[in-house]
C-alpha positions in Angstrom: -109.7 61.4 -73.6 -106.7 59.6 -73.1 -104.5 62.3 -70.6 -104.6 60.1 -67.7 -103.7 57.1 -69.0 -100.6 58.4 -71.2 -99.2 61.4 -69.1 -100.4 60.8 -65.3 -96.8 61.9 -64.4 -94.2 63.5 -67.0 -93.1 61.6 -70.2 -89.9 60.0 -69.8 -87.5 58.5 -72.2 -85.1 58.9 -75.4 -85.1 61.6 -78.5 -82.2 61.1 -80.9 -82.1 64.5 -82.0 -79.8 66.4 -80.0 -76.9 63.8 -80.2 -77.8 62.7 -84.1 -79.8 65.5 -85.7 -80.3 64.7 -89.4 -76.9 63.2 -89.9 -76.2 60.3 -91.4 -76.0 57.8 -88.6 -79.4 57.8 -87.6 -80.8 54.5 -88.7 -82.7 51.9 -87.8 -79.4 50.1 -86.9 -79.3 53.3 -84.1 -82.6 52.6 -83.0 -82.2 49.3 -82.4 -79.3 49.8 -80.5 -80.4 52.4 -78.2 -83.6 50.1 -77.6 -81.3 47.2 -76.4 -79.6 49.9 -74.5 -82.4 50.8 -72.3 -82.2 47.7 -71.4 -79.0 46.8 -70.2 -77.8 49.9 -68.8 -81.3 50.0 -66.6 -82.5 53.0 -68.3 -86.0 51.2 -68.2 -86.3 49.7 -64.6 -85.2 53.4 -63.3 -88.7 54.7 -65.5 -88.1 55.6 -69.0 -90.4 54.1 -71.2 -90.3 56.2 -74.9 -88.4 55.6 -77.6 -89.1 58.3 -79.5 -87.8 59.2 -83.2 -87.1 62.3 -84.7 -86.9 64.7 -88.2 -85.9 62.9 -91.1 -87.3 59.8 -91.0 -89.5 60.1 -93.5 -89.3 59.9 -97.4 -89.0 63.0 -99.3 -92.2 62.8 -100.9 -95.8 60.9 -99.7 -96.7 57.6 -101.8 -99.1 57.0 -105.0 -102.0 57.4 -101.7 -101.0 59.9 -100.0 -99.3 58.1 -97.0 -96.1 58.8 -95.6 -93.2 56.4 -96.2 -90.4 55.7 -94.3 -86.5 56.9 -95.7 -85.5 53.2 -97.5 -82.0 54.3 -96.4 -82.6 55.2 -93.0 -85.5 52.6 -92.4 -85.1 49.8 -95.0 -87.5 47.5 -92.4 -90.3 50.4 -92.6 -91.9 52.2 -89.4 -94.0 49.4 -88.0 -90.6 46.8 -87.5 -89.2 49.5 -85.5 -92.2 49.5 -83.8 -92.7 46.4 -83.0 -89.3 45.9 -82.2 -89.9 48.7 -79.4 -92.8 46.9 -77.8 -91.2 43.4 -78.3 -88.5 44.9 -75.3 -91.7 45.9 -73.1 -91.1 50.2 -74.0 -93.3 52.8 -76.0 -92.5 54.1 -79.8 -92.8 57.7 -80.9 -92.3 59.4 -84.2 -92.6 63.1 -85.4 -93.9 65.3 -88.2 -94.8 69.1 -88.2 -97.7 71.3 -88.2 -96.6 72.7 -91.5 -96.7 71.7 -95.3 -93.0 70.5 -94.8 -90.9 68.9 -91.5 -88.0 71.5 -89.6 -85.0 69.7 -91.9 -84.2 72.7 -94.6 -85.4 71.9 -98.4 -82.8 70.9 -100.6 -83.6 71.1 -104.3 -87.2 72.2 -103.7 -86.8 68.6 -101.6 -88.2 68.7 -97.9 -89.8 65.8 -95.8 -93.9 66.2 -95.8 -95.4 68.2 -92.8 -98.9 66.7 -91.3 -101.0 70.1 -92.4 -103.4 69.2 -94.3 -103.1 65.4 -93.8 -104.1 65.2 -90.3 -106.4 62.4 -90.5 -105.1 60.3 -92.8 -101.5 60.6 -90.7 -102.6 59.9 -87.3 -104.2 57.1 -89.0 -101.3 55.8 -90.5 -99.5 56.4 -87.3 -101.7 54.9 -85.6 -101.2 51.7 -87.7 -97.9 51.3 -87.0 -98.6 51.3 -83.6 -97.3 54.5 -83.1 -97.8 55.6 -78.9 -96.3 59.4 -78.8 -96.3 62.4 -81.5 -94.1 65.0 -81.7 -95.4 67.7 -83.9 -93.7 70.7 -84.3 -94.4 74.0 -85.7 -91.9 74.7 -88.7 -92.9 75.7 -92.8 -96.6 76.1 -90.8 -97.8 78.9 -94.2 -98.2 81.4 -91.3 -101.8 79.5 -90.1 -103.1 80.0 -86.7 -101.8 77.6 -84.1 -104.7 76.7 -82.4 -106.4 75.4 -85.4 -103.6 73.3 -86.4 -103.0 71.4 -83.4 -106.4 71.1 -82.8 -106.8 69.1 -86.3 -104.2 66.5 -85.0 -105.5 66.2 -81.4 -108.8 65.2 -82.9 -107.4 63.4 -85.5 -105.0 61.4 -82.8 -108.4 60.7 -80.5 -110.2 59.6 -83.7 -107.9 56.6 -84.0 -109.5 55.0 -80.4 -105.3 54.7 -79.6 -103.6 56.5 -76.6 -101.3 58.2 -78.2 -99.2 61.3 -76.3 -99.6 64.4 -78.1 -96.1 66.4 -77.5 -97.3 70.5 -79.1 -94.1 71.4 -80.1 -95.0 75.2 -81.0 -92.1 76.6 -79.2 -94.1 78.7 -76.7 -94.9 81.6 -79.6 -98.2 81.3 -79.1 -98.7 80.7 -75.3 -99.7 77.4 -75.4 -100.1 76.9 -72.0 -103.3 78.6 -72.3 -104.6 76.8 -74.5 -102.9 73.2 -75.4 -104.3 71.4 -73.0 -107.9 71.8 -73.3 -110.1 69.4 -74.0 -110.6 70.5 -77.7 -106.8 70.4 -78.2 -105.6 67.4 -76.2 -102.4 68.0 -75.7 -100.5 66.7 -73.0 -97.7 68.4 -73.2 -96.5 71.5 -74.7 -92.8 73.3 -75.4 -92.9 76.4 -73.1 -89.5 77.8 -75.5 -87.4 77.2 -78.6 -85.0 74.7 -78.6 -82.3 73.7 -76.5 -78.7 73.9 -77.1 -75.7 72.2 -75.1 -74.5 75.1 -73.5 -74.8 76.2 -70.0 -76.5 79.5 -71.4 -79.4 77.9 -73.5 -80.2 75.5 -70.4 -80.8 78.9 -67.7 -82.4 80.6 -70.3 -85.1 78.5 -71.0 -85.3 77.7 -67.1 -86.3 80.9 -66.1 -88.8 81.3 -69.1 -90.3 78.1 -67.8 -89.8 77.9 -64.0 -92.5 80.9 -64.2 -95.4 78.9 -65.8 -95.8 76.5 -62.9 -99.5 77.0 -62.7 -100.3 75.9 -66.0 -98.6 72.3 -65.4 -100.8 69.2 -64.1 -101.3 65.6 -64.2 -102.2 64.9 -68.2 -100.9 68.4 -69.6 -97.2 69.2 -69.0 -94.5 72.4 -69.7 -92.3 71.3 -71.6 -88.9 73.0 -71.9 -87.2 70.8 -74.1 -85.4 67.3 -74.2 -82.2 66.7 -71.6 -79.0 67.4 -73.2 -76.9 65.3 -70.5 -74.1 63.4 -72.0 -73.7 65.2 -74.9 -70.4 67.2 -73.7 -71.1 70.9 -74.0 -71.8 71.3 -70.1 -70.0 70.4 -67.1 -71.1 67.2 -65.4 -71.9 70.2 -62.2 -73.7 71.2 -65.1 -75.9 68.7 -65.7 -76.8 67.9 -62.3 -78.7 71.3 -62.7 -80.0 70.7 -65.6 -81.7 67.2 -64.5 -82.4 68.6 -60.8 -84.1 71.6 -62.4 -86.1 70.1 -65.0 -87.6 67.2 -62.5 -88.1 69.6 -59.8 -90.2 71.6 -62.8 -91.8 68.3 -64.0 -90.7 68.5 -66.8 -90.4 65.6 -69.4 -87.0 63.9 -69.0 -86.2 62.9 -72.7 -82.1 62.0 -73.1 -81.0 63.2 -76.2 -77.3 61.5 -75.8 -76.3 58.7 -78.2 -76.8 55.5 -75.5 -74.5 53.5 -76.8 -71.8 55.5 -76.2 -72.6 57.4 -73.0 -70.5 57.9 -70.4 -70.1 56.6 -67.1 -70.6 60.1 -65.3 -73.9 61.3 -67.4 -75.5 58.1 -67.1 -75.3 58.1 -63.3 -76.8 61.3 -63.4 -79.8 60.0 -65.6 -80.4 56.9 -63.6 -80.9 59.0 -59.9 -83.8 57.9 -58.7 -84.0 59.8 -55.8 -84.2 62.7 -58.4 -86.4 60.6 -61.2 -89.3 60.8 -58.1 -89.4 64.1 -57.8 -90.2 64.3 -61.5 -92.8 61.2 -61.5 -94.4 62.7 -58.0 -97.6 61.6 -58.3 -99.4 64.5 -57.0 -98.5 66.2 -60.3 -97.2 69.5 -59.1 -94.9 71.9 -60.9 -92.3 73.0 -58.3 -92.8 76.9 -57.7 -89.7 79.7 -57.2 -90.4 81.1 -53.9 -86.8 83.3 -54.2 -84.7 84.5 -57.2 -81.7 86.9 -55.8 -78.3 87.7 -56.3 -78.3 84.8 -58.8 -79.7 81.9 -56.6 -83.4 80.5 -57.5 -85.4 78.5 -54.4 -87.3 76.3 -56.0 -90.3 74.7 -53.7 -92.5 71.6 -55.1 -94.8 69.7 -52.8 -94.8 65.9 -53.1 -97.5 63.2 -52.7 -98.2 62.3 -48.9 -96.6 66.2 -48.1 -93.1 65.8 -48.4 -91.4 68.8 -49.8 -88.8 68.8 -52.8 -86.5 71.8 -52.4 -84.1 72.9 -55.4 -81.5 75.6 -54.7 -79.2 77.0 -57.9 -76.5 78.8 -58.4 -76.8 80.4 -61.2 -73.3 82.7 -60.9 -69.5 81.9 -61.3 -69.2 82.1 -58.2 -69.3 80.1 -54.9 -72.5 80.8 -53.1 -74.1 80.1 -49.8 -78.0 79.9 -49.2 -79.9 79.3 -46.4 -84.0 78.5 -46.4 -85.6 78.7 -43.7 -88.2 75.6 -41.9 -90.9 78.7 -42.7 -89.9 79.5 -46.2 -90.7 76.1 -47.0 -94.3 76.3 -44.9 -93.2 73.4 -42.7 -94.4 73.7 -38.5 -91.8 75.2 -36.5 -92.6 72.4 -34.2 -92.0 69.6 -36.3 -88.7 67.5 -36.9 -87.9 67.0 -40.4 -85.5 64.4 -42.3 -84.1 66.5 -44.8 -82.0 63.9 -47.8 -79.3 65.4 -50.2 -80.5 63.6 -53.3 -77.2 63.9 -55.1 -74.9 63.1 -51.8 -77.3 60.7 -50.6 -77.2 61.3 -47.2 -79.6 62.6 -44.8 -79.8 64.7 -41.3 -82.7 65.6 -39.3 -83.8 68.7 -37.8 -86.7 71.7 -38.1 -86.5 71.7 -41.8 -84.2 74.4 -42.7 -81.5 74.2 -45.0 -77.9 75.8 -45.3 -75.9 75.2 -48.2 -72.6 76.2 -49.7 -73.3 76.2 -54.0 -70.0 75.9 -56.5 -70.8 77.9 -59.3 -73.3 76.3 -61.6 -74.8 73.5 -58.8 -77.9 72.8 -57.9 -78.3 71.2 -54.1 -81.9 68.9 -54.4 -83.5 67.7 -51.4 -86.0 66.0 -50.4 -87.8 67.2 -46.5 -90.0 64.6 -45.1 -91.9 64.9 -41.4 -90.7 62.6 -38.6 
């Protein structure tokens, strides 16, 4: 009902999980701060527009009707001041709850924050009350239930509210949901193709090559999702981490930071803010780049852009220094033609027939951009 309106191009925005998890210092005093972050370090004039909050918001234990209540420690002001608070600075609020009878945060003391199964209805409701504009709802403590079923009950719970509300299916790809999470009975509009992310080099090409592969499956209003960015959060290289963005926009994939924003660094945040590279996420033609070559540990990645320009990822995956070369007919461009090919990361550009010739340190990703003259 709502897909093109809330997920035309890849979500993009903030998740304070990865940098906070369920520790102590995420607050509303956090939120607030990262909101008036957005702002001032440009974060929303470069396209990131969700605030989005995470596990462990809620209460331990539904009120005298049934509703959800936020944690008086965490949130003393309640759901719906953050809320507002968020739209007051012109950006978008999410929360999150699970398709279970408890949230992913272990039980303590036979204690564990309510899951939505069960309540569907009577969540999104509440949710939708608070003016609530993206859902996150996971998969954990789901009493071993089908999937389907259960996300079905929230997507038409979410559409009953008359709100557009983005409906993230976080079932960490165990039931394929790219078969089935985005149809119409469903409604999601985007759905994790893995299980989580970690900060390490490793967990970010792992779950790369388990989603590179589903690029069919991804399309304007129903996205793979491989997880949010962990850029910034210091267990990569910044080398790093200019795969890790270059690869998940060239995959249009949701670009949701999961660094702390007020104390980011100078390095990460330029990485975030490339707009050359943010484009090629928020392409409008809505195309999941394809691998067209994965050998001797470099992937070709090949995603055609609105108005036919060509996005063109090359990674090197290995230790070790690496030169590629792709060809003007790899790429399906006229060998007649003259091409402006532009290093988004160098930022400078050359023309020719459209072929490219690289040199790769270990761990880089070269992103370009090939447009006809």
């Amino acid at each position: 009902m709502f897909a093109a309106e809330v997920a035309a191009t890849p979500q993009m925005g903030f998740n304070n999980w990865n940098s906070t998890h369920c520790r102590a210092e995420f607050d509303e005093k956090m939120i607030r701060g990262v909101v008036d972050k957005f702002i001032e370090l440009g974060l929303k004039d470069a396209g990131y527009q969700y605030v989005n909050i995470d596990d462990c918001w809620a209460y331990w234990k539904r009120d005298k009707d049934g509703n959800l209540k936020a944690n008086p420690k965490r949130f003393p002001g309640g759901i719906k001041a953050i809320a507002d608070y968020v739209h007051s600075k012109g950006l978008k609020f999410g929360i999150y709850t699970s398709a279970g009878s408890f949230t992913c945060e272990p039980k303590k003391e036979n204690r564990g924050f309510p899951g939505g199964l069960g309540h569907e209805k009577q969540d999104a409701a509440l949710f939708a009350s608070y003016g609530i504009d993206y859902l996150k709802y996971d998969n954990c403590n789901n009493e071993k239930k089908p999937a389907q079923p259960r996300y079905t009950a929230m997507g038409d719970a979410l559409r009953a509210t008359g709100r557009p509300i983005f409906y993230s299916v976080c079932e960490w790809g165990e039931n394929q949901p790219w078969l089935w999470a985005g149809k119409r009975e469903v409604g999601g509009n985007s759905w994790r193709t893995t299980g989580d992310i970690t900060d390490t080099y490793a967990s970010m090409v792992e779950i790369f090559k388990k989603n590179v592969v589903l690029d069919q499956y991804a399309g304007p209003g129903h996205w793979n999702d491989p997880d949010m960015l962990e850029v910034g959060n210091g267990g990569m290289t910044d080398t790093e981490y200019r795969s890790h963005f270059s690869l998940w926009a060239i995959m249009a994939a949701p670009l949701l930071i999961g660094t702390d924003l007020r104390t980011i660094k100078p390095e990460p945040l330029k990485i975030l803010l490339n707009k050359d590279v943010i484009a090629i996420d928020q392409d409008p033609l809505g195309v999941q780049g394809k691998r067209i070559r994965d050998a001797g540990g470099v992937h070709v990645i090949v995603k055609p852009l609105q108005g036919g320009d060509r996005a063109l990822a090359i990674f090197n995956e290995t230790d070790a220094a690496k030169e590629a070369t792709v060809s003007a007919a790899e790429l399906g461009l006229d060998k007649a033609g003259k091409y402006a090919v532009r290093d988004l990361w160098q930022h400078d550009q050359r023309e020719g027939d459209g072929s490219v010739r690289v040199t790769l340190a270990p761990h880089a990703t070269a992103l370009y951009r090939i447009s006809a003259r």
